[in-house]
N, C-alpha and C positions, 0 to 999 in steps of 0.2 A: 440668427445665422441665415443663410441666403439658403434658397432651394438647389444650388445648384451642386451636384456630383462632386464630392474633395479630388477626385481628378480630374474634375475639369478648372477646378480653381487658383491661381496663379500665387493666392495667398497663403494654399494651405499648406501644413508644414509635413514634413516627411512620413510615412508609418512604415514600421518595421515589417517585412514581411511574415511575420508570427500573427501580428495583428489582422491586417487583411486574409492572412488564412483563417483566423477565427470570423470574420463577417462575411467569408464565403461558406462554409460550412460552421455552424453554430457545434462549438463543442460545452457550450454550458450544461452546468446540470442539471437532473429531472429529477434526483433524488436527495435533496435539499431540505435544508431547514433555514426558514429567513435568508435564503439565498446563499445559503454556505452548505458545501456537498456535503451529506451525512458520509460518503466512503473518506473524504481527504480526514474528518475528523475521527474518524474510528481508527484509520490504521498505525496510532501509535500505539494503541492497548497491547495489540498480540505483538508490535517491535519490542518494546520495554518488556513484554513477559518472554519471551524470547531472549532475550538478553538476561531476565532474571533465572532463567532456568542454566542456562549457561551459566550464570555466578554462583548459581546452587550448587552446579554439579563441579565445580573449580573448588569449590569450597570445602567440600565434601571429601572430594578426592585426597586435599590436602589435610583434612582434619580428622575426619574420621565421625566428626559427631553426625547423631542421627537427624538434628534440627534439620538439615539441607537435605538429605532424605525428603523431608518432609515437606519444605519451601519448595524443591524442584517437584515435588508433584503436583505443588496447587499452581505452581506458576505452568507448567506445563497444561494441566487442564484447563487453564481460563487464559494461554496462549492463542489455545486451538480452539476455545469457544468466542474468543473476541475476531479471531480470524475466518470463523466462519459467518461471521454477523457482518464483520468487513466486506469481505468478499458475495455477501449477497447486495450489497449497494452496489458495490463495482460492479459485479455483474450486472445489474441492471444498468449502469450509464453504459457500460459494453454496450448491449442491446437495444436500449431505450434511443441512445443519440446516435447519429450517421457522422458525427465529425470527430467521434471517438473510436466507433467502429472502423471506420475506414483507413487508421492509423495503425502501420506494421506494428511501430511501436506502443501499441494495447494490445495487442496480440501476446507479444512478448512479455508485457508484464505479466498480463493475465497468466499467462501458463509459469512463468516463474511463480506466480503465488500461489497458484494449484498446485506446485509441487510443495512450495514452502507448508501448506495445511498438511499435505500429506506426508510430509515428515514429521508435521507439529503432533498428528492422530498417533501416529508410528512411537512418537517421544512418550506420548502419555499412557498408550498403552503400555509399553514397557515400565512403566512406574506402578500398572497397575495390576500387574499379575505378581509382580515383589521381585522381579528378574534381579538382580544389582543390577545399579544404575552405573557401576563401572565395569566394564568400558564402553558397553553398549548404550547408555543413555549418554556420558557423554558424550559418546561419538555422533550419535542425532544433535546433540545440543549443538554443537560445534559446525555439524550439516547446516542445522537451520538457521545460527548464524550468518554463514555463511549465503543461503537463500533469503536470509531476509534483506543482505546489502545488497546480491542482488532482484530484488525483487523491488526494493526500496531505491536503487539507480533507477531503473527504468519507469518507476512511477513518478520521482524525480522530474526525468527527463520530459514526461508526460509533460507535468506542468511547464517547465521551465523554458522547453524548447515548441512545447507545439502547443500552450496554452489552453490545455484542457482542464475543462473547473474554473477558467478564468472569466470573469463578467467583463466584459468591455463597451460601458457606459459612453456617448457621444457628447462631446463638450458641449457646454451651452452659455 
């Protein structure tokens, strides 16, 4: 390839303005493994255990057996401990990168998933003093479904619209 600027070249082909926002501020990531963010890959654990404690407690409600009692409290406590393992990578691309930080939208998620842990803490404690888990654990379960699609849009959006986490490699 020639030394010269893709803007100044007459041959080069279009780039989406996502792209050259990601080559004016670099939003790759710092907390990686072989080039893949430790955060993008952790935050299905506490999605699916979230979702798992929510079937527990559907479950339950309608059945009456203690099994789900019992599923909604492990998936509750290893919701909120895979979310806080999540949420310490995140936080450090928060912090660590200027082309993450400086996007409203990581701000936004960021506190949407501070609230989601802290429903997920609230969920499990309630499992663990023997409260019944009806109606009060569902109704966290149900909350933090709810935070977790939001919280899961806006991490989404992350990627998809402002290409954070994304590597963009130069043709050769």
């Amino acid at each position: 390839m020639s030394d010269i600027p893709r803007e100044e070249r007459n041959d080069a082909p279009p780039t989406s303005p996502v792209i050259e926002a990601i080559e004016r501020e670099g939003t790759g990531s710092v907390v990686a493994l072989v080039g893949h963010p430790i955060h993008a890959m952790m935050v299905h654990f506490p999605i699916a255990l979230v979702i798992a404690t929510l079937g527990s407690d559907v479950f339950y409600w309608i059945t009456g057996d203690e099994f789900f009692l019992r599923t909604g409290l492990w998936a509750a406590a290893f919701a909120f401990i895979t979310g806080v393992a999540a949420a310490i990578a995140g936080t450090a691309e928060l912090v660590f990168v200027k082309g993450i930080r400086i996007r409203v939208a990581s701000w936004t998620h960021a506190t949407a998933a501070m609230t989601l842990i802290s429903i997920m803490a609230a969920n499990w404690g309630v499992r663990l003093v023997e409260a019944p888990v009806l109606p009060h654990g569902l109704a966290l379960s149900v909350l933090a479904a709810i935070f977790t699609a939001v919280a899961g849009w806006h991490g989404g959006k992350l990627v998809l619209d402002h290409g954070v986490g994304v590597m963009v490699s130069p043709k050769r």
